[in-house]
C-alpha positions as CSV (number, residue, x, y, z in Angstrom):
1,X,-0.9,9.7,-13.9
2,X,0.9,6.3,-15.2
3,X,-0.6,3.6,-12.5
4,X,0.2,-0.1,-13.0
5,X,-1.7,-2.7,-10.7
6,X,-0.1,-5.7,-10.0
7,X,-2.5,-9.1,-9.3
8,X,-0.7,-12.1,-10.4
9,X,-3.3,-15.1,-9.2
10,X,-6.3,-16.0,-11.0
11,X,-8.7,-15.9,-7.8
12,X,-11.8,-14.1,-9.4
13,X,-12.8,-12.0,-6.6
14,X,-9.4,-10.5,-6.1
15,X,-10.0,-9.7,-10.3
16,X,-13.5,-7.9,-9.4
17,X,-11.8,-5.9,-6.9
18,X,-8.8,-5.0,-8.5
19,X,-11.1,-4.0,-12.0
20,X,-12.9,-1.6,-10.4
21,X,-10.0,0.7,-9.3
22,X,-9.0,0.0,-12.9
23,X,-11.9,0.8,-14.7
24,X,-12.6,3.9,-13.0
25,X,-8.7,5.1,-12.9
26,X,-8.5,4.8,-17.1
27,X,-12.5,6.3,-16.9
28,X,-11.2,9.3,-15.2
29,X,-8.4,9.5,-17.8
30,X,-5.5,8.3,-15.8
31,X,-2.7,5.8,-18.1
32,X,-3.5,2.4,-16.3
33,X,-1.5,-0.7,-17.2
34,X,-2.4,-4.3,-15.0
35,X,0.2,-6.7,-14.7
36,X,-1.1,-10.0,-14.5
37,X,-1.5,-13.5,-15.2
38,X,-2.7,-15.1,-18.6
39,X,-5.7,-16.4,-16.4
40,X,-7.3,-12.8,-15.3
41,X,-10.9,-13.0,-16.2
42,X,-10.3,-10.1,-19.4
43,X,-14.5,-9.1,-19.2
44,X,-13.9,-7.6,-15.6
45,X,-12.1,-5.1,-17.0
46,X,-12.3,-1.7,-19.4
47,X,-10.4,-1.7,-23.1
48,X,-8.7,1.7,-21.7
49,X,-6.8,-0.6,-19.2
50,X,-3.6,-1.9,-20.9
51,X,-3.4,-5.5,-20.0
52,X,0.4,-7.4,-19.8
53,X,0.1,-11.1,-18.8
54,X,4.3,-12.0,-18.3
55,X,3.2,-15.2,-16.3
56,X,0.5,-18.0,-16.6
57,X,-0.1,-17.8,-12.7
58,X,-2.6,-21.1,-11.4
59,X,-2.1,-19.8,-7.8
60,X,-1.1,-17.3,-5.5
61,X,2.0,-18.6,-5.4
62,X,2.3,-20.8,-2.4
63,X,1.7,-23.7,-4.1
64,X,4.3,-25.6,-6.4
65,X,4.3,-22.5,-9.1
66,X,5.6,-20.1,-6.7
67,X,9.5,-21.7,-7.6
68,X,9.2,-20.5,-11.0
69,X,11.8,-17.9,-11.2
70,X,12.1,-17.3,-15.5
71,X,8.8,-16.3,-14.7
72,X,9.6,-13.7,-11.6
73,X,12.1,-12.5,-13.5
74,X,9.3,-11.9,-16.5
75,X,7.2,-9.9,-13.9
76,X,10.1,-7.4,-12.7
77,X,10.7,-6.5,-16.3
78,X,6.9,-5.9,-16.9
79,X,6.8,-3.5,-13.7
80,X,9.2,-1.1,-14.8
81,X,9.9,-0.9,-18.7
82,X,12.4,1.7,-19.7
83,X,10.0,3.0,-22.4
84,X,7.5,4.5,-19.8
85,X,7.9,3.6,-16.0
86,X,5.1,4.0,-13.8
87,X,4.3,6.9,-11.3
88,X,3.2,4.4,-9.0
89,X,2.4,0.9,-8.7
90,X,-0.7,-0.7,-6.4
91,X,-0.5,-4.5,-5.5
92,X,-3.6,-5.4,-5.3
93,X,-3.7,-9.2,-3.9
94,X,-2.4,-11.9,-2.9
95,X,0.8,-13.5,-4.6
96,X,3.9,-15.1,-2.7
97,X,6.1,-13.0,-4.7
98,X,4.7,-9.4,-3.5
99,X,6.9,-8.4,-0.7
100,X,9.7,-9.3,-3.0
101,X,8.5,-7.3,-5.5
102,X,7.8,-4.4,-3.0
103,X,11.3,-3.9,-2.3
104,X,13.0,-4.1,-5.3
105,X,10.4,-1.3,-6.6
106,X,11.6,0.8,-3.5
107,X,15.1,0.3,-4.7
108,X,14.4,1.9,-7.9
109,X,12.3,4.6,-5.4
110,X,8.5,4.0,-7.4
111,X,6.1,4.3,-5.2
112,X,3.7,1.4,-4.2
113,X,0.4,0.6,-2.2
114,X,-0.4,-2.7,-1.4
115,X,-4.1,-3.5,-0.3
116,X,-4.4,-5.6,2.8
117,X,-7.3,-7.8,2.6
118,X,-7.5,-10.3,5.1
119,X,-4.7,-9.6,8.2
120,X,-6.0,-12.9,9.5
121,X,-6.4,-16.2,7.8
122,X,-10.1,-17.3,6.9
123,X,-11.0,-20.8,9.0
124,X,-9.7,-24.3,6.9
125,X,-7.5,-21.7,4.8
126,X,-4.1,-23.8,3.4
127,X,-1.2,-21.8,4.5
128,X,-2.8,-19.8,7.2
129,X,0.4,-19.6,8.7
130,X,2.8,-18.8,5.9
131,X,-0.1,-16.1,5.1
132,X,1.1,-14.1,8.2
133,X,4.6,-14.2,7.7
134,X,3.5,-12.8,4.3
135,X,1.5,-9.9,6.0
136,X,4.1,-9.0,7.9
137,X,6.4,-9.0,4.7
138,X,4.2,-6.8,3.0
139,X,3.6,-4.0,5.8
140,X,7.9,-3.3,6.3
141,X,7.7,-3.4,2.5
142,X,4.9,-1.6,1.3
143,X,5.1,2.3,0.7
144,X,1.4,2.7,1.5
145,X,-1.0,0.1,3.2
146,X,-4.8,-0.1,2.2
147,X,-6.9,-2.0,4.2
148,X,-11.1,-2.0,4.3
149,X,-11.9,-2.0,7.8
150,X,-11.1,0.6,10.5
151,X,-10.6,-2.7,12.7
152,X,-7.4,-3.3,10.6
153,X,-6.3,0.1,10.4
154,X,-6.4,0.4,14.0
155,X,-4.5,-3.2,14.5
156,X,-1.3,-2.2,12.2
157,X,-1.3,1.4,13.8
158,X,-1.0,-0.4,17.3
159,X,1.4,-2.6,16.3
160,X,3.7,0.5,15.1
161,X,2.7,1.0,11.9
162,X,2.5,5.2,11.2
163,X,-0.9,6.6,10.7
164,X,0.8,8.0,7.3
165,X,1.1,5.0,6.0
166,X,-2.6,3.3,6.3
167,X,-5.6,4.1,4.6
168,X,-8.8,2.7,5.2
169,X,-11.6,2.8,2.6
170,X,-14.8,0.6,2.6
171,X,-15.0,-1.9,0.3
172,X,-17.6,-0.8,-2.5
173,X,-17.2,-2.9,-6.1
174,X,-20.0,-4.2,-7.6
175,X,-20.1,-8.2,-8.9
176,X,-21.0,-7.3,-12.0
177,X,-18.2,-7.2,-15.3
178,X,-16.9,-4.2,-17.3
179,X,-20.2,-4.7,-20.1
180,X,-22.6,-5.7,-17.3
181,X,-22.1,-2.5,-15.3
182,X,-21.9,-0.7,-18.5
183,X,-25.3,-2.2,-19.7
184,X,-27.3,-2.2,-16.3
185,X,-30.4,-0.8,-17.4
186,X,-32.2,0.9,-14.9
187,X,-33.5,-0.9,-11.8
188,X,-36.6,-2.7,-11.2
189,X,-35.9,-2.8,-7.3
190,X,-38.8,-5.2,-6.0
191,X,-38.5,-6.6,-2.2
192,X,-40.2,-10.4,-2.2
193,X,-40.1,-11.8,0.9
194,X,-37.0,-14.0,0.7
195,X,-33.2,-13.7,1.7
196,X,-30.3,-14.3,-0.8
197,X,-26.8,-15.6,0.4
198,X,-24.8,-14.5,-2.6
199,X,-21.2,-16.0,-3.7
200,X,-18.9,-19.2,-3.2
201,X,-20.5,-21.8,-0.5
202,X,-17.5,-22.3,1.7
203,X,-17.5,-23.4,5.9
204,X,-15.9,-19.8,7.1
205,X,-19.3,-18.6,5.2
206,X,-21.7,-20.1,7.8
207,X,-23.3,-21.8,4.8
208,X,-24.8,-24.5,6.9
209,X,-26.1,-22.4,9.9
210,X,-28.0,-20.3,7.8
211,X,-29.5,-23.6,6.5
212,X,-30.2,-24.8,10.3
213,X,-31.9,-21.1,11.2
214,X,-34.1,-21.7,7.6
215,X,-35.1,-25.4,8.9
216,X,-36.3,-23.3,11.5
217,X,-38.5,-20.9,9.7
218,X,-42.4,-21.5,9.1
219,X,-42.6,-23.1,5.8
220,X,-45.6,-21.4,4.9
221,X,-44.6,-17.7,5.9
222,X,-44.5,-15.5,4.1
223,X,-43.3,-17.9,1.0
224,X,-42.6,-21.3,0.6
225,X,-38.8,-20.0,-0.2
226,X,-37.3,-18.2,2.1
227,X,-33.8,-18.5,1.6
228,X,-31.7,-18.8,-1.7
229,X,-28.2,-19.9,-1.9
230,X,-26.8,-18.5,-5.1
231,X,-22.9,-19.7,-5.7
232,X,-20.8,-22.6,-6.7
233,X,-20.0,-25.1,-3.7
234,X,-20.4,-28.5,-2.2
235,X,-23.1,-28.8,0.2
236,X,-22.0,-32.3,1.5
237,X,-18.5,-30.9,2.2
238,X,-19.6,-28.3,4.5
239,X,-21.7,-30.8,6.8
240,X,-25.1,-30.1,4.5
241,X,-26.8,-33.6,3.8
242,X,-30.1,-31.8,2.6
243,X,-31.9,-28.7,2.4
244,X,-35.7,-27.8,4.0
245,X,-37.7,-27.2,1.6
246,X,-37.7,-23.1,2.1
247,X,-34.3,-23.1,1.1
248,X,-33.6,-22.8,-3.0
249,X,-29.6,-23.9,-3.8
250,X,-28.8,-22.5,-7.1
251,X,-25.0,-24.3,-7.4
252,X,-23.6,-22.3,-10.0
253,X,-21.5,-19.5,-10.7
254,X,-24.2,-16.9,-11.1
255,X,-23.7,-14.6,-14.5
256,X,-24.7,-11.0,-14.3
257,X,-27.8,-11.1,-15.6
258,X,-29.3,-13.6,-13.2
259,X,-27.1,-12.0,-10.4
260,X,-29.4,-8.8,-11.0
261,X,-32.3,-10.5,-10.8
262,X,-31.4,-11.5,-7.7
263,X,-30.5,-8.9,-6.4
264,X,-33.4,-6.3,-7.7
265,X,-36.3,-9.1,-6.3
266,X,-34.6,-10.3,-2.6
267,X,-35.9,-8.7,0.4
268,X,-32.4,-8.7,2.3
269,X,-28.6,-10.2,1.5
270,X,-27.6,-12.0,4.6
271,X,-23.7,-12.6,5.0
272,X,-23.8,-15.3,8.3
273,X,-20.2,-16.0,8.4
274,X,-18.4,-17.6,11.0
275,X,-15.5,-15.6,9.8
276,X,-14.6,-12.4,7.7
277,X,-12.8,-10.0,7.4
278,X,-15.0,-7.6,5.0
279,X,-17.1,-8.5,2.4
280,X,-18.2,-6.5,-1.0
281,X,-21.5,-8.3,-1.0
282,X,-22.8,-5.4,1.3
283,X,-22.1,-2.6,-1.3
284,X,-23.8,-4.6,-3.5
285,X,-26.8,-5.1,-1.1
286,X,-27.0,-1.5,-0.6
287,X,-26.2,-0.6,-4.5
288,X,-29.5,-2.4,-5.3
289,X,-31.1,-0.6,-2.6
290,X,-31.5,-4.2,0.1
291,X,-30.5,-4.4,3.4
292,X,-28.1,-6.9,4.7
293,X,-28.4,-9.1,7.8
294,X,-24.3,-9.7,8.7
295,X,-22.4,-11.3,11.7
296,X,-20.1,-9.5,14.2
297,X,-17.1,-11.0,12.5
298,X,-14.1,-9.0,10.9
299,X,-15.2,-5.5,10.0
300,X,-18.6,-6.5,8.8
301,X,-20.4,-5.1,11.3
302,X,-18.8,-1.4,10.6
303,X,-20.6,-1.6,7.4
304,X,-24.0,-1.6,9.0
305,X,-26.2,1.2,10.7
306,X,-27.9,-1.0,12.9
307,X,-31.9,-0.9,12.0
308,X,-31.4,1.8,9.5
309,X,-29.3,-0.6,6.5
310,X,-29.4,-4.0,8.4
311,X,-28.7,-6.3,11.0
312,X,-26.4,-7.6,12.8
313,X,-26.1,-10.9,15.0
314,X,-23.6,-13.3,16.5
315,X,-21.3,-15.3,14.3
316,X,-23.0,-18.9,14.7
317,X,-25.3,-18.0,17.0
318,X,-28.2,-20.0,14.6
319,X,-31.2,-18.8,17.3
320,X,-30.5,-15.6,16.6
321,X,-30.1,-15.4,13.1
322,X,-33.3,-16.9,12.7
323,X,-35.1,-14.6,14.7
324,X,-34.1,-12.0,12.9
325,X,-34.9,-13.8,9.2
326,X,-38.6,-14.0,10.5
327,X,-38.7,-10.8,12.0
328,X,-36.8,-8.9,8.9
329,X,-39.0,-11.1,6.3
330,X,-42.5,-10.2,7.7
331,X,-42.2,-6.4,7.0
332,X,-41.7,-5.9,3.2
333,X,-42.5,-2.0,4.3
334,X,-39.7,-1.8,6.4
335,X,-37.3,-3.5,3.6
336,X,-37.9,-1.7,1.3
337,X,-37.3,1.7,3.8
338,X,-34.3,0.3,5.1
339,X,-33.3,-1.0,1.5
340,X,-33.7,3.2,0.5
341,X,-31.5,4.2,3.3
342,X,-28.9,1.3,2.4
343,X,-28.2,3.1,-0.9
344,X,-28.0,6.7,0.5
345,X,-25.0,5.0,2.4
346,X,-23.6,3.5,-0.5
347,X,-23.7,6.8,-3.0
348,X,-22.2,8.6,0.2
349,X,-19.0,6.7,0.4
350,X,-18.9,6.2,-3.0
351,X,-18.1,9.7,-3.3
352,X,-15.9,10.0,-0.2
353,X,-13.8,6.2,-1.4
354,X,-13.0,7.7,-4.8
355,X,-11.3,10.9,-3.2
356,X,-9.8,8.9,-0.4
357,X,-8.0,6.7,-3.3
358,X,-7.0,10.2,-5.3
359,X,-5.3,11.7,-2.1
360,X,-3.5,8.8,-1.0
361,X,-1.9,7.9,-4.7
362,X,-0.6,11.7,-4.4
363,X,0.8,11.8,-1.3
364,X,2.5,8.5,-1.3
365,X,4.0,9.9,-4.4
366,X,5.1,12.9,-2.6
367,X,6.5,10.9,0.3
368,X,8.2,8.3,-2.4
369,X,10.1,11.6,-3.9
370,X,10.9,13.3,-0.2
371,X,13.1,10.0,1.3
């Protein structure tokens, strides 16, 4: 099968994502192309994945770079070339231009999935509202919808969107790049007595009530670091004027060496947002064999057998989450069960995720052919 993914901002997350169906489409043997922007972070993904870069994207669009119609007009020749036209196409993130795009691909009747990350806008996000219209752009447009939480699915099925037309997957890629994952030597899986918040310090994170409920644990017990904060960010922007000392703030973009470290020695992940919709962080928890302490926001909590692979608590409820740090922290036993059952979960929808994607690329190519 000829599959071309489309991602046409730089935003590195949407990159890891959007890699991994790559990487394991051209794996399986499968003809995969990416159009996208000069500014793609190239070590996410495999050499089998053919790589066209028709725009320098700084955005996704809604800023000032979104007028830039030579460059639209670059993309739409990229997405079908007359030498070899794709069996189907999967838009994979978020870029002003997508529902655009959508339609005119359903003109020339090629079949596309777009994924649906976040239905709702994250809190302080710019263009929250402009985001919605865009939502609602991309489900009338979209062939096939793929969202990562059965919340969503639900929501665009009561809002009259056929059952046909949504999948639902969990959302499983790793943080690592193409080499990294390729070179991960076997784990050393340890489980120290400290919790790691991994990724990008932003409000909507809960960032700085996680570091109110670690001012709150016993700075003696079981270690003097408790906590670790792991990502690139600004503290004093997010109301943080100084950290306990049982919180650690490493305030960098973490490479995948130190981010495996991390991950193999931490007793539990803890994601305390104040808002989500669904988070990878978790499959990478359970991947490393670590349970994960989450709120009840988004679809977080559907990624969590509660006591068996983590916990979950009250978006901002600060009391609560650090009850459950001291409880969680002063039973390295039951981490490191929970942390075994975490990973049977992970290999389990591995499996199920990859055949999920395989069905729905072939029927929405059916459908494509039938109307």
């Amino acid at each position: 099968m000829r599959i071309l993914y489309v991602l046409l901002s730089p935003t590195f997350g949407m990159h890891q994502y959007t890699a991994d169906l790559a990487n394991r489409m051209a794996a399986a043997g499968h003809d995969v192309h990416l159009v996208t922007t000069t500014r793609a972070p190239r070590d996410r993904y495999s050499p089998r994945v053919q790589m066209h870069t028709p725009i320098d994207a700084r955005s996704t669009g809604f800023a000032p770079d979104g007028l830039n119609l030579p460059a639209l007009r670059r993309v739409l020749r990229a997405l079908t070339p007359a030498s070899s036209p794709p069996r189907l196409v999967h838009f994979t993130g978020v870029h002003l231009w997508n529902p655009l795009l959508l339609r005119w691909l359903r003109w020339r009747r090629v079949p596309t999935v777009h994924t649906l990350h976040d239905l709702d806008p994250h809190l302080g996000v710019r263009f929250g509202r402009l985001i919605r219209l865009w939502n609602r752009a991309v489900v009338a447009s979209a062939g096939q919808l793929l969202v990562h939480g059965q919340v969503y699915r639900q929501r665009l099925l009561q809002q009259g969107t056929p059952a046909g037309r949504v999948t639902y997957t969990p959302l499983l890629h790793l943080f690592l790049s193409d080499a990294g994952f390729a070179n991960l030597a076997p784990l050393n899986i340890q489980s120290e007595q400290w919790a790691l918040f991994f990724g990008r310090l932003e409000r909507y994170k809960g960032v700085a009530e996680l570091v109110t409920a670690g001012v709150r644990l016993p700075s003696s017990y079981p270690h003097r670091c408790q906590i670790v904060l792991a990502g690139p960010g600004s503290l004093p922007d997010l109301g943080v004027a100084a950290l306990p000392p049982n919180v650690e703030l490493r305030n960098r973009l973490i490479d995948d060496q130190e981010g495996v470290d991390l991950f193999a020695r931490c007793g539990l992940v803890v994601l305390p947002y104040l808002d989500a919709t669904q988070s990878a962080l978790i499959a990478s928890a359970y991947y490393f064999h670590k349970p994960v302490l989450v709120t009840n926001a988004g679809a977080l909590a559907e990624y969590v057998v509660e006591g068996q692979t983590g916990w979950v608590v009250p978006p901002g409820d600060v009391d609560a989450l650090a009850a459950c740090l001291l409880d969680a922290l002063g039973e390295p036993e039951r981490l490191q069960r929970m942390g075994g059952a975490a990973r049977a979960w992970y290999d389990r929808q591995r499996t199920l995720e990859w055949e999920t994607l395989l069905a729905m690329y072939q029927a929405t190519m059916e459908r494509t052919q039938r109307e």
